[in-house]
C-alpha positions as CSV (number, residue, x, y, z in Angstrom):
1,X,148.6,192.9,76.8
2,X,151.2,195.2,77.2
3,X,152.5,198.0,79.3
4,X,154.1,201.4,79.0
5,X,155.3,201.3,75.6
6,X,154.0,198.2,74.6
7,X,150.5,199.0,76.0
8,X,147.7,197.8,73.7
9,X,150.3,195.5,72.2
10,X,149.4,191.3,72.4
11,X,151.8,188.6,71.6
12,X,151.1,185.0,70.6
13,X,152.4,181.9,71.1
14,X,152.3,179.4,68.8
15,X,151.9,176.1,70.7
16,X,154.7,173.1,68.8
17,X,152.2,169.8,67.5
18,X,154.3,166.9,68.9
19,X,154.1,164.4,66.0
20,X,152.8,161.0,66.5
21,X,156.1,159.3,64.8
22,X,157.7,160.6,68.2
23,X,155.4,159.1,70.6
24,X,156.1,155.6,68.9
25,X,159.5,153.3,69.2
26,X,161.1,153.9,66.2
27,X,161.0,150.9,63.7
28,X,164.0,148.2,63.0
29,X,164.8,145.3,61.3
30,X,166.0,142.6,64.1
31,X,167.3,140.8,61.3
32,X,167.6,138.4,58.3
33,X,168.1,134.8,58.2
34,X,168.7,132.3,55.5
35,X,166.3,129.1,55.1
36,X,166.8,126.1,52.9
37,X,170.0,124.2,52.1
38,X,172.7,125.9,50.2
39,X,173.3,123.2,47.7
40,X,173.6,124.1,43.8
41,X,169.8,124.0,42.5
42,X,168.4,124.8,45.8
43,X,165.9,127.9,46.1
44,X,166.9,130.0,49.6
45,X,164.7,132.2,51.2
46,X,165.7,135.4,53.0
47,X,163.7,135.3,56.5
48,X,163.2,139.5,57.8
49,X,162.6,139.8,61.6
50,X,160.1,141.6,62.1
51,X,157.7,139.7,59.3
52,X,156.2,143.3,58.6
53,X,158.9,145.2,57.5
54,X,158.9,146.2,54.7
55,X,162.5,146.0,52.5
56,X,164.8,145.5,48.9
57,X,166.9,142.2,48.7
58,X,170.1,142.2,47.6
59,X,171.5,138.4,47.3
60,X,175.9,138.5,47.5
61,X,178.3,136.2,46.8
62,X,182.2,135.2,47.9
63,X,184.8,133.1,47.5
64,X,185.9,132.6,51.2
65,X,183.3,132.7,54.1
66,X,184.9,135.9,55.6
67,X,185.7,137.5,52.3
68,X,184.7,140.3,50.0
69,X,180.9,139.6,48.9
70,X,179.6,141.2,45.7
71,X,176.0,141.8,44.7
72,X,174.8,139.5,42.7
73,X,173.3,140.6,39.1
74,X,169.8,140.7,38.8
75,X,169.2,138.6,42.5
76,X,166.6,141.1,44.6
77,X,163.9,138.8,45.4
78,X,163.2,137.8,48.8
79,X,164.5,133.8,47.3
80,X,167.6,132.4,45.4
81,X,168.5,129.4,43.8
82,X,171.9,128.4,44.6
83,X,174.5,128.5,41.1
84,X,177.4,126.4,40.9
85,X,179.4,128.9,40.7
86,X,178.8,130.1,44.2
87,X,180.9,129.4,47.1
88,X,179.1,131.2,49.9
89,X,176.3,133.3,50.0
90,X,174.4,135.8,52.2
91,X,171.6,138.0,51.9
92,X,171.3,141.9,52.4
93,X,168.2,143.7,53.0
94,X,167.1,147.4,53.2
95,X,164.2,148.8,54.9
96,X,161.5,150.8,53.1
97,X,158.9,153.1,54.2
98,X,158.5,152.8,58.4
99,X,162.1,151.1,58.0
100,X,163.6,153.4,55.8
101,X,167.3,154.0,56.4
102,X,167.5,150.7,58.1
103,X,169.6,147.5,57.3
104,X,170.4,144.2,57.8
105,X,172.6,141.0,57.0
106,X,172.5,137.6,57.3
107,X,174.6,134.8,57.6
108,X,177.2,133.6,55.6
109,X,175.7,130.0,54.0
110,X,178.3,127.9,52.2
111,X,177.4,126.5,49.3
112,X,177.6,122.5,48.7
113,X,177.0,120.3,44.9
114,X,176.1,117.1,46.6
């Protein structure tokens, strides 16, 4: 309580709840990798590290290994099978939920027809 002018007068604190999210490592992907061979007709499957997280594919395409890839159309499924019209691909993926806001890419793969 208080005194003089403040006598009779209380004051609260309000104790701050620590979340739980804070007490844990926060969540990432480690990474994506690309199983199967990258021949035309061949399904690929996009491997996430770690197995848990949860994410979106997005498949991409290019015309040179270290050039300008492009979503493919339609391709957000955690496989692919390889077009002839492909040249290299890699994969993309996006976290969800625990791993929202987090991202990662694979490998270039380059794509044969034998």
């Amino acid at each position: 309580t208080g005194k003089g002018d403040y006598e009779g007068k209380t004051a609260k604190s309000e104790a701050k709840k620590v979340e739980e999210q804070a007490s844990q490592p926060e969540k990432t992907i480690s990474g994506v990798t690309i199983t199967g061979e990258a021949k035309v007709g061949s399904t690929l499957t996009a491997v996430v590290e770690p197995t848990e997280a949860t994410v979106d594919y997005q498949w991409q395409s290019a015309t040179e290994e270290n050039g300008s890839y492009t979503p493919i159309a339609g391709e957000t499924r955690s496989t692919y099978e390889v077009k002839a019209t492909d040249k290299f691909v890699k994969v993309v993926v996006t976290g969800k939920g625990d791993y929202e806001g987090k991202t990662a890419k694979s490998e270039a793969k380059k794509v044969t027809n034998d």
